[in-house]
C-alpha positions in Angstrom: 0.0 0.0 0.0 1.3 3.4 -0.9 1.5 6.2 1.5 2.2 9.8 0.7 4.8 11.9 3.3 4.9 15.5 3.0 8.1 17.3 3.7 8.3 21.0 4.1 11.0 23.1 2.0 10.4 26.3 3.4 13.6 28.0 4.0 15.8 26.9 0.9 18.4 28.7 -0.1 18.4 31.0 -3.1 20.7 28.7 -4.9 18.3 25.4 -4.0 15.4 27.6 -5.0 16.9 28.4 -8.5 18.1 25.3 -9.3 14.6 23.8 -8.3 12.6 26.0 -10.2 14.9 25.9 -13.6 14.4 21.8 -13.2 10.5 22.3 -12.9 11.0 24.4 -16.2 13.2 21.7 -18.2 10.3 19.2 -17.0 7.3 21.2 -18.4 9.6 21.1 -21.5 9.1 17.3 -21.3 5.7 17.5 -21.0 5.3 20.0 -24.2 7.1 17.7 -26.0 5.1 14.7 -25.6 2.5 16.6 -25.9 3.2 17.9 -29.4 4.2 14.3 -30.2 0.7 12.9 -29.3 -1.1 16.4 -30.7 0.4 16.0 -34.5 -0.4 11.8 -34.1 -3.7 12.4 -33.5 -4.6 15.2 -36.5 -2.2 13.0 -39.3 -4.8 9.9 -38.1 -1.4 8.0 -37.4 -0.7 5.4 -34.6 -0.4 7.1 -31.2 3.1 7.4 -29.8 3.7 5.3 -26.6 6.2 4.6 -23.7 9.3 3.8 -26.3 8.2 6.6 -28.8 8.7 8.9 -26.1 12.0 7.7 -24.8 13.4 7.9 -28.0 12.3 11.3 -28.5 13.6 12.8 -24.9 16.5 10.8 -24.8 20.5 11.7 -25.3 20.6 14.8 -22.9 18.4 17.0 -24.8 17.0 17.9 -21.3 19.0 19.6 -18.6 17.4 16.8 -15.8 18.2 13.5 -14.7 17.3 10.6 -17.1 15.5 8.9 -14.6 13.2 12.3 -13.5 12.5 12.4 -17.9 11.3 9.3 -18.0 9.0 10.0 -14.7 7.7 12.9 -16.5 6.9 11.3 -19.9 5.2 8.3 -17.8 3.0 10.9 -16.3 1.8 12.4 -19.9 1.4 8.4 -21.0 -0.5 7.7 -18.0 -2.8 11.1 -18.2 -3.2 10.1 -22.3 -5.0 6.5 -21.0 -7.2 8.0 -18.0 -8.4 10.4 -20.7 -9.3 7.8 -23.2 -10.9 5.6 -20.9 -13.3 8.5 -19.5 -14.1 9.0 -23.0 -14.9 5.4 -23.7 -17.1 5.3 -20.9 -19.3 8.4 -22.2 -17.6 11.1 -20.9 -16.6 13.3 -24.0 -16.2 16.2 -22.4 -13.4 14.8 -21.2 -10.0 16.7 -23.0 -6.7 15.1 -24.0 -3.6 17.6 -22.2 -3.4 20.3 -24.5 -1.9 23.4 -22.3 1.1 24.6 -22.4 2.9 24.0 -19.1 5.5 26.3 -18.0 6.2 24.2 -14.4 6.0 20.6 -13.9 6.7 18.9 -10.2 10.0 17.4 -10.8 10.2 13.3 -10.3 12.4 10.5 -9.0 12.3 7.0 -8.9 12.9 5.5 -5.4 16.8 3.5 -7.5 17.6 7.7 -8.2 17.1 8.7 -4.6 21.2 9.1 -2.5 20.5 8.6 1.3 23.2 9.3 3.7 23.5 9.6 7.0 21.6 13.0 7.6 21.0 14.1 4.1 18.4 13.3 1.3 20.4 13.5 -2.6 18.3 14.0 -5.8 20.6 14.0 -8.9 20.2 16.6 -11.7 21.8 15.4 -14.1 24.7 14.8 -15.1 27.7 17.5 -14.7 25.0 19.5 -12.8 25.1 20.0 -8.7 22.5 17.6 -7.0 19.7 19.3 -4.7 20.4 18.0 -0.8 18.1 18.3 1.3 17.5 17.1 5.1 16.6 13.6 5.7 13.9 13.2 8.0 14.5 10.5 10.8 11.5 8.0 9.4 12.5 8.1 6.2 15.2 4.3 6.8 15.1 3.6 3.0 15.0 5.0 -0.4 11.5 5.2 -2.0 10.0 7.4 -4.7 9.5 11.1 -4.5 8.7 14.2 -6.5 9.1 18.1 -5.1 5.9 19.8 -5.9 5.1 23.7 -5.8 2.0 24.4 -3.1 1.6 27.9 -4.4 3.4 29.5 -1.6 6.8 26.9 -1.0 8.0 23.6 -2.7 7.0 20.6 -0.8 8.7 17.3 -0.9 5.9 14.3 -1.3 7.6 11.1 -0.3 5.7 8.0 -1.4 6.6 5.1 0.9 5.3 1.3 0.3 3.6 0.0 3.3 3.1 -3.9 3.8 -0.7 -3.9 4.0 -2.5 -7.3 6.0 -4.3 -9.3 3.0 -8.1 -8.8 3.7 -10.8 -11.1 3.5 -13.2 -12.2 0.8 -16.6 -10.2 0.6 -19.0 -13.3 0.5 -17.1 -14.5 4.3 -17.7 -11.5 6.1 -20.1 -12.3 9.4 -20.0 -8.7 10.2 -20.1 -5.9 7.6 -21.1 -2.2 7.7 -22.5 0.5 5.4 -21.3 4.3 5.1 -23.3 7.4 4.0 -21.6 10.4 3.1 -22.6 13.6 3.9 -21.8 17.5 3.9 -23.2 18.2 7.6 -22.2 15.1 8.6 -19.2 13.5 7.0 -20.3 9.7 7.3 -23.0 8.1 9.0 -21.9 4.1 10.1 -24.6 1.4 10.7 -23.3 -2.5 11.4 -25.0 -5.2 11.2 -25.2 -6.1 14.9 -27.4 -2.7 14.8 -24.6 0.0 15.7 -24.1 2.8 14.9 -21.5 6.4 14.6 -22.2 10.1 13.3 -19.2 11.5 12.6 -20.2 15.6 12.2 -18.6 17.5 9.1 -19.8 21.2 10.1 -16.2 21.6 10.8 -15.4 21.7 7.2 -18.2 23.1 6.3 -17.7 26.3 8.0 -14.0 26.2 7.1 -15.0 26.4 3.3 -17.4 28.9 4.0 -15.2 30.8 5.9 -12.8 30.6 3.2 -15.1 32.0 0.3 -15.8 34.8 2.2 -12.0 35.4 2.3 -11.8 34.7 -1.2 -14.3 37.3 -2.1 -13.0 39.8 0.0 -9.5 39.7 -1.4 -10.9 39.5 -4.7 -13.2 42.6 -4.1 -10.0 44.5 -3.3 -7.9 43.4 -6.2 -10.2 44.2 -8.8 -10.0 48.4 -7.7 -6.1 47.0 -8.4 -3.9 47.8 -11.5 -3.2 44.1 -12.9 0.7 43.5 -12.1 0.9 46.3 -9.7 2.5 45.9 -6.1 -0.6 45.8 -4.1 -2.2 43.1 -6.5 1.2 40.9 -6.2 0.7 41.1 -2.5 -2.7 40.3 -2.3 -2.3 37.2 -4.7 0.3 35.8 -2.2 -2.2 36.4 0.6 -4.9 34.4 -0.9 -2.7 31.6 -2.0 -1.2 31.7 1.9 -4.8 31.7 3.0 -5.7 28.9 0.7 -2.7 26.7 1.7 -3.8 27.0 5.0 -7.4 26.1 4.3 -6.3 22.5 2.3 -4.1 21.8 5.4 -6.4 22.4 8.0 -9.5 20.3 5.5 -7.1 17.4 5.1 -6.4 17.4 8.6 -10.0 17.1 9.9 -11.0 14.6 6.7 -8.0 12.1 7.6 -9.3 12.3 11.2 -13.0 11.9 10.3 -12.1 8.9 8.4 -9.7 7.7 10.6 -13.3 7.6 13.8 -15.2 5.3 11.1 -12.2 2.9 10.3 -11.7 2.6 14.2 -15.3 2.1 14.6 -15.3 -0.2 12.3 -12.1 -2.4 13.7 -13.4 -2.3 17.2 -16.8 -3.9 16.3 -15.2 -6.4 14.2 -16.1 -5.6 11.1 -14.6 -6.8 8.0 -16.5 -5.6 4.8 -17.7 -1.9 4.5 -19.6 -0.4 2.1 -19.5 3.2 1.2 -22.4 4.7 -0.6 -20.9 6.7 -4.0 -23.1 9.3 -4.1 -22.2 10.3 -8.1 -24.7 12.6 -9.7 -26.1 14.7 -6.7 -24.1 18.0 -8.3 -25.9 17.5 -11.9 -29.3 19.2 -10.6 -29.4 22.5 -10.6 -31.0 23.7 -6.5 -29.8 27.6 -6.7 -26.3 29.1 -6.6 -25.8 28.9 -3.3 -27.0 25.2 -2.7 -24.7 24.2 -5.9 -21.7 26.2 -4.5 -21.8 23.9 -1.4 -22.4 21.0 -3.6 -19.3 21.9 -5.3 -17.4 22.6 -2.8 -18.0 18.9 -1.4 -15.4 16.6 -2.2 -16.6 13.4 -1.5 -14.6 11.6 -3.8 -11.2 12.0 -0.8 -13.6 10.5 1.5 -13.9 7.6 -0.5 -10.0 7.4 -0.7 -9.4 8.1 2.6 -11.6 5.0 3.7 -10.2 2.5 1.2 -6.6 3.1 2.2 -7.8 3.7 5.9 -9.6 -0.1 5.7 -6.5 -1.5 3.4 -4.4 -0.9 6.3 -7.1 -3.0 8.9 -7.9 -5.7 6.9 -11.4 -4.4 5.7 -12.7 -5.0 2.6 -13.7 -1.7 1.3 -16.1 -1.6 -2.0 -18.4 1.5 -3.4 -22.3 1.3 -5.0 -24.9 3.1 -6.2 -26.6 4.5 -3.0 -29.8 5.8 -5.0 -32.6 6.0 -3.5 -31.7 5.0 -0.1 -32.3 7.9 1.6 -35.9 8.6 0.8 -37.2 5.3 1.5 -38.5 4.3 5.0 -36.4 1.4 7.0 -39.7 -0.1 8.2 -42.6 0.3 5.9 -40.7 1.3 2.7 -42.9 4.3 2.2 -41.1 6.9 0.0 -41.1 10.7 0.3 -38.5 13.1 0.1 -36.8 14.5 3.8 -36.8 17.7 5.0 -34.5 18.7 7.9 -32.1 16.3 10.0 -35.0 13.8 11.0 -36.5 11.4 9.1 -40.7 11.3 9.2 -42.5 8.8 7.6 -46.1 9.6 7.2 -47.2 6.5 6.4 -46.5 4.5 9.5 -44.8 7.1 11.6 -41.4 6.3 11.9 -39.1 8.9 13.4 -35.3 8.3 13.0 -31.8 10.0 12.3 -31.9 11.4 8.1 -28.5 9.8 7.2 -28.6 6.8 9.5 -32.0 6.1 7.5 -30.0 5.7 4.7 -27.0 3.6 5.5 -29.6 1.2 6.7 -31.3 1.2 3.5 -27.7 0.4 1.6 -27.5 -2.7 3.9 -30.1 -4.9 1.6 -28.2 -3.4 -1.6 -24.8 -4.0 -0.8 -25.3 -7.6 1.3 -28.7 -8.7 0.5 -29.8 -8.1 4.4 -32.0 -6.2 6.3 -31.1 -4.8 10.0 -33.5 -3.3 12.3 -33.1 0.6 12.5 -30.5 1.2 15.7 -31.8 2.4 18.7 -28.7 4.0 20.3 -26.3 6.8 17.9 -22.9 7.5 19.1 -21.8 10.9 17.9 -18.0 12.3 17.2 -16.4 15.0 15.7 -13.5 14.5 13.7 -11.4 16.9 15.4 -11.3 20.6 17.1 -10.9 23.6 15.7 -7.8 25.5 17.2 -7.8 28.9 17.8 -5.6 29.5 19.8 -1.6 29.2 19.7 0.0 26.2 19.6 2.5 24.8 23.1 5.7 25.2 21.3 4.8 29.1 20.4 5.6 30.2 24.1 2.5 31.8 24.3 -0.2 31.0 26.7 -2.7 28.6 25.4 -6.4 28.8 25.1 -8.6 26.0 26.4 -11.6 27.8 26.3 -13.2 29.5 23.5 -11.2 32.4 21.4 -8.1 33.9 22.2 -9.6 37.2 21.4 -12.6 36.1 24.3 -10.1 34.9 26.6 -8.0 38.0 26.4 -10.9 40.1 27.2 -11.5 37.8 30.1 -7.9 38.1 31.7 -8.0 42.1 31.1 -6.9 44.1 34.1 -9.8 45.9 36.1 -9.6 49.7 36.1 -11.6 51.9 38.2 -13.7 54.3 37.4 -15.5 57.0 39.0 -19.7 56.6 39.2 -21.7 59.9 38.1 -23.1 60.8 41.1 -25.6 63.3 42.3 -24.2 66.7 43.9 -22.6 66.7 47.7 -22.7 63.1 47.9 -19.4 61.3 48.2 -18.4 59.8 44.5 -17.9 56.3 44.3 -16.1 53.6 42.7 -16.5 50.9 40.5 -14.7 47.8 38.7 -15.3 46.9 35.2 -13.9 45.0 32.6 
């Protein structure tokens, strides 16, 4: 099982920095040419170039990168050319094959390319070309794969280690199985077999995204009084990709986390299949700008991954379905009608349950070919806490308690002032906050 490592490269030096960025140019060179290769193939109606066409074409030092890191990059645009043509197959014609022009590409190494030494990571350049160093981290113990990739504000390091995964067991031997539904408000809603079951609430990254697009539209509200290319429009482009950086790290944070409460669930209770509703096609109807801006904004597809590689790594079998229908049809009389708010009401026989535990139950008969009852006990987590407050290793005290902003108010000093009183009486005094 593959599992991706970030590593920082803030702080590089100005000659690291050049030498990195120049590479990511000589690789989007790559890329343009197999891309002009595949372009003139396809308007002369003449067989498409593969794997060996392109090694020919990049090969002899025509590039100033490592042989290795060209290959990586032309087995990219190969694999990108056969996604596209298999979306296509399947119906998907608006799918394009690559056609910009790229002026940076994230530059590559095969795990055999990377030099480890004691304290220091090695990525060659080329030949007659100084290598970029930079330092090892302590779990890294052996070479693997890895590619430095531009986050809009730094370069990042992505380390992809191979991790030796437990073989899981068959679907038709499970004795205990469970069925996910994905949500916005809440990120996944978990109902077992043994009639279990686990909310696990998503508002958190709900209001970071919304939080976010009001950020977006205020910086954008004050660049478009800017000149294009002035100063002040530079500087407010680096704030919004700082502020958007910050927004995918602290979203990936609380997703992993989310995930991570359903696959512990899971383990804990024994389960060994789990089925995760796919819920494809809710963003083709059209339900207002702002509806569809939140529907858009959903990205339910990492949820999906998250649980797979989450449930590789515990020995549970993890497979998607179509989840249509399941959550406007009643667990006990089968009554349909559309939802409205968190609870579901059925009219016909008056059932009264939770609106997205309603429908994991209803993917149970789908996925295994069982009915369970509905559960009468709901365990409820969130994935995680929203800090706001500094962190221990800032030296600064920490907030337990609500905002720093509130608890600063809280610990101000008391000042007295005097009390308007009436004439010839005494004034007094008074503390406030």
């Amino acid at each position: 099982m593959e599992r991706i490592r970030i590593v920082s490269l803030k702080g590089l030096s100005r000659r690291q920095e050049t030498i990195v960025r120049e590479g990511q140019m000589e690789a989007a060179r790559v890329w343009s040419e197999c891309r002009d290769m595949h372009l003139k193939a396809r308007q002369e109606h003449t067989p498409w170039p593969g794997r060996n066409e392109y090694h020919k074409a990049t090969r002899g030092g025509r590039f100033a990168l490592h042989s290795q890191s060209v290959q990586q990059v032309f087995r990219a645009f190969d694999a990108a050319v056969e996604s596209t043509w298999e979306n296509r197959r399947a119906g998907r014609k608006e799918m394009r094959y690559p056609y910009k022009d790229k002026r940076f590409f994230p530059l590559m190494w095969p795990a055999q390319a990377m030099g480890l030494e004691e304290k220091r990571i090695v990525l060659p350049m080329g030949r007659g070309r100084p290598s970029l160093v930079f330092p090892r981290p302590q779990w890294l113990t052996g070479k693997a794969a890895c590619k430095v990739v531009w986050n809009g504000v730094h370069n990042e390091l992505h380390i992809s280690l191979e991790e030796a995964g437990a073989e899981p067991v068959g679907i038709g031997a499970t004795e205990k199985h469970a069925t996910v539904d994905l949500g916005q408000i809440h990120l996944a809603a978990v109902v077992t077999n043994g009639g279990e079951a686990l909310v696990v609430s998503g508002r958190g990254i709900r209001s970071l995204k919304r939080l976010h697009s009001k950020q977006l539209g205020e910086i954008q509200k004050k660049r478009s009084r800017c000149t294009k290319g002035s100063r002040r429009w530079r500087k407010l482009g680096r704030t919004r990709a700082r502020l958007t950086l910050r927004h995918e790290r602290r979203v990936r944070d609380l997703r992993h986390k989310g995930t991570r409460q359903v696959v512990d669930f899971c383990k804990e209770r024994g389960v060994e299949a789990l089925f995760v509703g796919d819920p494809d096609g809710v963003r083709r109807k059209n339900s207002g700008r702002h509806h569809n801006q939140r529907m858009s904004q959903w990205e339910y597809g990492k949820d999906i991954s998250y649980l797979e590689q989450k449930s590789e790594k515990d020995r549970i079998v993890c497979f998607t379905g179509d989840e249509r229908g399941t959550s406007s049809r009643c667990p006990v009389c089968g009554h349909r009608h559309k939802p409205k708010g968190r609870n579901w009401r059925c009219k016909a026989c008056g059932f009264v349950g939770h609106r997205d535990i309603v429908g994991a139950v209803n993917m149970h008969p789908i996925a295994y070919g069982q009915v369970v009852p509905f559960p009468k006990r709901i365990t409820y987590h969130r994935p995680g806490s929203l800090r706001r407050c500094s962190s221990p290793d800032t030296g600064l005290p920490q907030v337990n308690s609500g905002s720093c902003l509130a608890q600063s108010r809280n610990q101000a000093p008391q000042r007295e002032v005097p009390l308007r009183v009436p004439s010839g009486n005494r004034p007094q005094t008074a503390s406030i906050s």
